[in-house]
C-alpha positions as CSV (number, residue, x, y, z in Angstrom):
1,X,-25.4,-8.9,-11.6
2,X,-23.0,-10.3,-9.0
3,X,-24.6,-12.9,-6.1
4,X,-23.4,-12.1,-2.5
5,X,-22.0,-16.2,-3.1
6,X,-20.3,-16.8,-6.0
7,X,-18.5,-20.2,-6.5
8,X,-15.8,-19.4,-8.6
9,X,-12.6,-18.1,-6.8
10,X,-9.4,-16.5,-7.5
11,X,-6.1,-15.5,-5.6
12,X,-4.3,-13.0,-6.4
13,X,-0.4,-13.0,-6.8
14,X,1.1,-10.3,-5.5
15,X,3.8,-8.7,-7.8
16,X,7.2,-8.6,-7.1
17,X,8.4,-5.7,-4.4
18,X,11.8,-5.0,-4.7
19,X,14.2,-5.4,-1.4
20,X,13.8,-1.7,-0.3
21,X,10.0,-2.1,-0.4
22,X,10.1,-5.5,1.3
23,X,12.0,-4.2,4.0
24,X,9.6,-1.2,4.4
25,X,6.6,-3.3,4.3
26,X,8.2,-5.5,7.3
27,X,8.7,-2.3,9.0
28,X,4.8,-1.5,8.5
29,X,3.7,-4.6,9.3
30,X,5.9,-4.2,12.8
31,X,4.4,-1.1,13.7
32,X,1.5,-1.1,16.3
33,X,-1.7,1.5,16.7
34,X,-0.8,4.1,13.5
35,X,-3.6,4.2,11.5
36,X,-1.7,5.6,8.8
37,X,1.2,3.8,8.6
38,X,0.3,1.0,6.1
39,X,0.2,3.8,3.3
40,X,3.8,4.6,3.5
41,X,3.6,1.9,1.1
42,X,1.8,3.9,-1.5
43,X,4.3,3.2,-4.7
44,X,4.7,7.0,-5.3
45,X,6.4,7.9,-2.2
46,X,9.8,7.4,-1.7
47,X,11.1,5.3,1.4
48,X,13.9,7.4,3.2
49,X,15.7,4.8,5.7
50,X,19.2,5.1,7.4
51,X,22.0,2.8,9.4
52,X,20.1,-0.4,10.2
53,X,17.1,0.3,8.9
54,X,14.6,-0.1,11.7
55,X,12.8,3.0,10.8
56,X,11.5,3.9,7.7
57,X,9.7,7.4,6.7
58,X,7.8,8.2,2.8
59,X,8.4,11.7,1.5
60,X,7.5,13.1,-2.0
61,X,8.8,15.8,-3.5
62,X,7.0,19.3,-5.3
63,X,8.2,23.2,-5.3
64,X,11.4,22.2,-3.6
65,X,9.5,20.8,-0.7
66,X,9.5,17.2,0.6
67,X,6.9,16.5,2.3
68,X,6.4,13.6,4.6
69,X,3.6,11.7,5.0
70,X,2.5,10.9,8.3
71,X,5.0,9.2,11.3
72,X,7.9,7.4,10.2
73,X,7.7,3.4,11.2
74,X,9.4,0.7,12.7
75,X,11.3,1.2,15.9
76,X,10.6,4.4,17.7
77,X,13.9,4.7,19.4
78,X,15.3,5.4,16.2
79,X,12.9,8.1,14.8
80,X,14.8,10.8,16.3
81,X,18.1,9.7,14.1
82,X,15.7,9.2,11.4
83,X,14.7,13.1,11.2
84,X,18.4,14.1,11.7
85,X,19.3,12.5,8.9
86,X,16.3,13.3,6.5
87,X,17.1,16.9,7.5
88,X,20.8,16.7,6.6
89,X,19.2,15.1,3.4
90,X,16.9,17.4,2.7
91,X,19.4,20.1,3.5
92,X,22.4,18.5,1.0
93,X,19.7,18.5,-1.7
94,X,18.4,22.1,-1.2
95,X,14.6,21.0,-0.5
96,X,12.7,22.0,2.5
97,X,10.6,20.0,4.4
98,X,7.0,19.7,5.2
99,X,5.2,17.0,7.3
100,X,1.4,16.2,6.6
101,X,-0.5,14.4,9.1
102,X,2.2,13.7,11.9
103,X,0.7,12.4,15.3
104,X,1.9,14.8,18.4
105,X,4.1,12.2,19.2
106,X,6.2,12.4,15.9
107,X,5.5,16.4,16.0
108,X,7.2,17.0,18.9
109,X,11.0,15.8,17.6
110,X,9.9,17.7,14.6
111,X,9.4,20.9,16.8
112,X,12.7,20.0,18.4
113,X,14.0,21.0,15.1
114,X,12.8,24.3,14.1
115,X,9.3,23.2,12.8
116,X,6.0,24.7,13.7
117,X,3.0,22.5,14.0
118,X,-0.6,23.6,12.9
119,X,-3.6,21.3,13.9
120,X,-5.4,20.1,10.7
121,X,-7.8,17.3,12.5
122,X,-7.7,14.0,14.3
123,X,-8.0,10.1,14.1
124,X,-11.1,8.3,14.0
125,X,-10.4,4.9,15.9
126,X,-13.3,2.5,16.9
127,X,-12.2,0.4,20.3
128,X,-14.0,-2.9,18.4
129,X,-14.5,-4.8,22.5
130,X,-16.4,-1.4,23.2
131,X,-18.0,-0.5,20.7
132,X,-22.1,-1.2,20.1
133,X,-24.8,0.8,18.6
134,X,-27.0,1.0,21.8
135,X,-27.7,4.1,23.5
136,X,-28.9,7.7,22.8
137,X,-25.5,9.3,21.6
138,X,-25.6,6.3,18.8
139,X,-29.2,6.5,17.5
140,X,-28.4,8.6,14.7
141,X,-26.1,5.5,13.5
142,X,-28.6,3.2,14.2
143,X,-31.1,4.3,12.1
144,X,-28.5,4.7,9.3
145,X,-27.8,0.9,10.0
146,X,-31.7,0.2,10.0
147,X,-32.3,2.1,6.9
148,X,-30.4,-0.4,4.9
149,X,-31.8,-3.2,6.7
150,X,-35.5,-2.3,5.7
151,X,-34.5,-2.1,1.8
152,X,-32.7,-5.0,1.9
153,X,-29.0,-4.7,2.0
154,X,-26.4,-7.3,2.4
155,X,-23.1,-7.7,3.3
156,X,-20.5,-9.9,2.9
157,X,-16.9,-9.5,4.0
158,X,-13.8,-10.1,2.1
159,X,-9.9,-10.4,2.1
160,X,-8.3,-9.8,-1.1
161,X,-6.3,-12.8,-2.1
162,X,-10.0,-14.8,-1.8
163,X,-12.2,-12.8,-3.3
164,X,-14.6,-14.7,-5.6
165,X,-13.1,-13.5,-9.3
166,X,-16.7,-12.0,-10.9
167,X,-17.2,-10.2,-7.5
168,X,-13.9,-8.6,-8.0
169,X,-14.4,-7.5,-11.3
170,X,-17.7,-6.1,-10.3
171,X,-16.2,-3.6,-7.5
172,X,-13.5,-2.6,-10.4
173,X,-16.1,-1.3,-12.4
174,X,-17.9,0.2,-9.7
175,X,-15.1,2.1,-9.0
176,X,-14.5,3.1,-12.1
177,X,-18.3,4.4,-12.3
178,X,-18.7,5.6,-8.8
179,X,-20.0,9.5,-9.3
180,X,-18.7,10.3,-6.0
181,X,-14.7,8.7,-7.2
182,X,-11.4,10.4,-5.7
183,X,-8.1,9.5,-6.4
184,X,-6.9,12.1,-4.8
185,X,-4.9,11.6,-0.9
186,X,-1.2,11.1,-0.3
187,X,-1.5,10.4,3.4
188,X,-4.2,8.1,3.3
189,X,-4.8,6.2,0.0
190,X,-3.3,3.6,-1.4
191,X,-4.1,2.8,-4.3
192,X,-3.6,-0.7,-6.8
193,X,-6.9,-1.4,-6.1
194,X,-7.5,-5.4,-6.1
195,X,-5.0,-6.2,-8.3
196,X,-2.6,-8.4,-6.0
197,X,-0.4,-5.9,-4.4
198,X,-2.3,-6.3,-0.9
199,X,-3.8,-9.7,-0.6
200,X,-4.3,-9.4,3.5
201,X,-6.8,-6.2,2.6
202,X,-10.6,-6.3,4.1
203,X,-13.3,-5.2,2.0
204,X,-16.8,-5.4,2.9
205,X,-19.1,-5.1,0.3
206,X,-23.0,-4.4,0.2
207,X,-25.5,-5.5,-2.2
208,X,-28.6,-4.4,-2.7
209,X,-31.8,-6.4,-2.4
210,X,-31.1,-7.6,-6.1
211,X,-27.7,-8.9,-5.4
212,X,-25.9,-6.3,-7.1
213,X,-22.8,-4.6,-5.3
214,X,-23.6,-1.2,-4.7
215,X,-21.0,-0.4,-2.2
216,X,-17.7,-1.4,-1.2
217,X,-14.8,-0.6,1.9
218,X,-11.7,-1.6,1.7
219,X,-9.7,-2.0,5.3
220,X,-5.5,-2.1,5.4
221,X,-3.7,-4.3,8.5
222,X,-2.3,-1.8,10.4
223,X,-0.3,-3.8,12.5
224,X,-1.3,-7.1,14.8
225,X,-4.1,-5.8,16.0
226,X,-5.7,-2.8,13.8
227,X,-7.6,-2.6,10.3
228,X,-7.0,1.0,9.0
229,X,-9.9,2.3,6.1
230,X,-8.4,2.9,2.5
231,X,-11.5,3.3,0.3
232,X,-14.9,4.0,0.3
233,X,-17.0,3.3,-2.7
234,X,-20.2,3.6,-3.3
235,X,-22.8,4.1,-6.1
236,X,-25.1,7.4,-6.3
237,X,-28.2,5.6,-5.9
238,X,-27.2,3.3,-3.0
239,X,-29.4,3.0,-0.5
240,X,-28.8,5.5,2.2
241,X,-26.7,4.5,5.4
242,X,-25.2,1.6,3.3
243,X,-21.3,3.8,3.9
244,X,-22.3,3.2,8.1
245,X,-23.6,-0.1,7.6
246,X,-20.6,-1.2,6.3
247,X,-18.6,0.2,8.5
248,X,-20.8,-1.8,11.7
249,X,-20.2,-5.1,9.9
250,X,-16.3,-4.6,9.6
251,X,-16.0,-3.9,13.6
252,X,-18.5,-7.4,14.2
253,X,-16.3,-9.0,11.7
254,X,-12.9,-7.5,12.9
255,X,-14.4,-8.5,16.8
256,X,-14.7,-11.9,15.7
257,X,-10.9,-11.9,14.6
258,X,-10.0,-10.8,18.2
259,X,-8.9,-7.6,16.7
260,X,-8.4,-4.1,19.1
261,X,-9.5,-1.4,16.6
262,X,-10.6,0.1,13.4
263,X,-9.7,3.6,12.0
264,X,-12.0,5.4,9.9
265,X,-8.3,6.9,9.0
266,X,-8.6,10.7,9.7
267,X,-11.2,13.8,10.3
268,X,-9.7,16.8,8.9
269,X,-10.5,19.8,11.0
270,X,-12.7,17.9,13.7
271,X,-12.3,20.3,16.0
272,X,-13.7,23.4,13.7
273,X,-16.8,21.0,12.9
274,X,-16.9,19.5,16.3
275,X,-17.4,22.8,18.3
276,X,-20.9,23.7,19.9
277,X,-20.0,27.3,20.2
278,X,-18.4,28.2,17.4
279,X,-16.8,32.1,17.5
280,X,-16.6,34.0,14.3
281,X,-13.5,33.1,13.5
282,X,-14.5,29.1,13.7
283,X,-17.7,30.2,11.7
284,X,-15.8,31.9,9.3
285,X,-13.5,29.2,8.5
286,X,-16.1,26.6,8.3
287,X,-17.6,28.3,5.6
288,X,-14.2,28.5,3.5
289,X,-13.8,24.7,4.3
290,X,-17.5,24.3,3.0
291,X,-16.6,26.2,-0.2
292,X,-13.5,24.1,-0.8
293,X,-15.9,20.8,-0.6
294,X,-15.3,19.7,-4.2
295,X,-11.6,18.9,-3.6
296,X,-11.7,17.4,0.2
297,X,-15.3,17.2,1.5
298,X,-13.9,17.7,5.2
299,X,-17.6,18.7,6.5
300,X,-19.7,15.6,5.0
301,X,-16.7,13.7,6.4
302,X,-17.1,14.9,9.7
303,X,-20.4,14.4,10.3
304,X,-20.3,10.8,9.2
305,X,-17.4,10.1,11.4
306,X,-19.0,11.4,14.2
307,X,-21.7,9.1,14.4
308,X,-19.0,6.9,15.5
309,X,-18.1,8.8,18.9
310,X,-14.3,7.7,18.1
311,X,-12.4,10.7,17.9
312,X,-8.6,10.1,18.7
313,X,-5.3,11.9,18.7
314,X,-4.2,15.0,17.0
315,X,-2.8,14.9,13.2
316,X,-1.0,18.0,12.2
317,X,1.1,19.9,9.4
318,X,4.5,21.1,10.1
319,X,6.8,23.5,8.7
320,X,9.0,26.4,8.9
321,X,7.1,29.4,9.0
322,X,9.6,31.2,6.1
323,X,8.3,28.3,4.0
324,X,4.3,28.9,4.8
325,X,3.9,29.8,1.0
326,X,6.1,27.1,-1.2
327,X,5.4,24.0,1.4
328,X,1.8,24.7,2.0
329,X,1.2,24.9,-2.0
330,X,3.4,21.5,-2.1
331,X,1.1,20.0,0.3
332,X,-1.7,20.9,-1.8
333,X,-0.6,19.6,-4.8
334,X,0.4,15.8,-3.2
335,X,-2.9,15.9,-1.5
336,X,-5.2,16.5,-4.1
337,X,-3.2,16.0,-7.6
């Protein structure tokens, strides 16, 4: 059993990046309000960057498809050059391309070049000055938040690099255990979980009334003034509303920092879920999205993210419709492999 205080501290070292990473991480870091931009950094994706190098995008390849991962970053005057040459790339090495989760922004200089966007959801972004859990439209979250209050929950926020050592350790394992665990996500998940690689991370943690972690977020710096969520963990038999309580106490704390915002990272299909008149068609698809719940969960996400009233912009796939087939299956198989 862990204590929310434990006296003994580590901090991490991060391992060495080489140059090309470096540079893309100082591209990241530049790079203001894109929730997903600090996973460009994910280890598996390769970092496409050309002339100067003040834009950056991360592709992967599968079935003769790269697919790209969210908006490129760094400088957006360059972008446009950026997708010229990634094309010719692409093109020079036989492999079409695929975007996953591209902002309308980004999606309209792909459309420029002969791809077709679908919708596939929207960001979840919490305006931290705004936000507060008073009101009718937020009761549902307060009770969650009250819940964990009655049996006794704690929480204590975190960076990384300072981290007490037995805490850490403690939310490894957890992980490890956690019946709920998904390693799956190519847009959004990181991964090297607190092993040095990203000492600036947040991560709230919640213990029960015992003093044992039970539940744990972890946050990425998504520019000056953003914290973008990586990871939810929590154990089956945490008390309920612990995930939205956790949540709460990263907007106080990221208040307190005089930060502008925190992402909840992405609501695939929101605006399936979201509607209040839903046609047969909507109805229909809903209930294939429920059936697929074992690999992405969409509708439990939704609802929780909802409670937040903090839907944002569009994300969406693109590609050329003769490639519907190979690129969609390549998509698949980065997202949930």
């Amino acid at each position: 059993m862990v204590p929310p205080r434990a006296e003994r501290r580590t901090v991490a070292t991060p391992p060495r990046r080489s140059a090309a990473r470096e540079r893309a991480a100082a591209l990241v870091a530049a790079t203001e309000g894109d929730p997903l931009a600090p996973f460009l950094l994910r280890t598996d994706k390769a970092v496409f960057t050309v002339g100067a190098g003040r834009a950056a995008l991360g592709y992967r390849v599968a079935f003769g498809t790269a697919v790209v991962a969210g908006d490129p970053v760094g400088d957006p005057q360059d972008f446009a050059g950026l997708l010229d040459a990634f094309l010719d790339h692409a093109h020079r090495a036989r492999l079409r391309v695929a975007v996953l989760a591209a902002s309308d922004a980004t999606a309209t200089l792909w459309a420029a070049r002969g791809l077709r966007a679908v919708p596939i959801g929207r960001d979840v972004v919490i305006d931290v000055a705004g936000f507060s859990l008073h009101g009718r439209a937020f009761r549902n979250l307060r009770q969650a938040v009250a819940r964990t209050h009655n049996a006794g929950v704690s929480v204590a926020v975190h960076t990384e690099a300072t981290m007490p050592a037995e805490l850490a350790a403690a939310l490894r394992a957890l992980r490890a255990g956690s019946a709920k665990r998904r390693d799956r996500g190519f847009a959004m998940l990181l991964g090297n979980l607190l092993d040095g690689s990203h000492p600036d991370a947040v991560v709230a943690v919640a213990f029960d009334a015992a003093g044992t972690p039970v539940a744990f977020q972890r946050y990425l710096r998504a520019g000056r003034g953003g914290l973008t969520l990586d990871l939810p963990v929590r154990r089956a038999t945490a008390p309920n509303g612990v995930d939205e309580r956790l949540t709460v106490e990263v907007v106080a704390w990221a208040r307190e920092q005089s930060m502008s915002w925190v992402s909840l990272a992405f609501a695939p299909f929101a605006d399936l879920y979201g509607r209040t008149t839903p046609t047969p068609a909507t109805r229909a698809a809903v209930a294939l999205l429920h059936a697929l719940d074992p690999l992405i969960a969409a509708g439990g996400l939704f609802h929780y993210v909802e409670k937040f009233h903090a839907l944002g912009g569009r994300r969406l796939v693109l590609l050329r419709a003769r490639d519907l087939l190979p690129a969609g299956a390549a998509m698949l198989l980065q997202e949930f492999r």
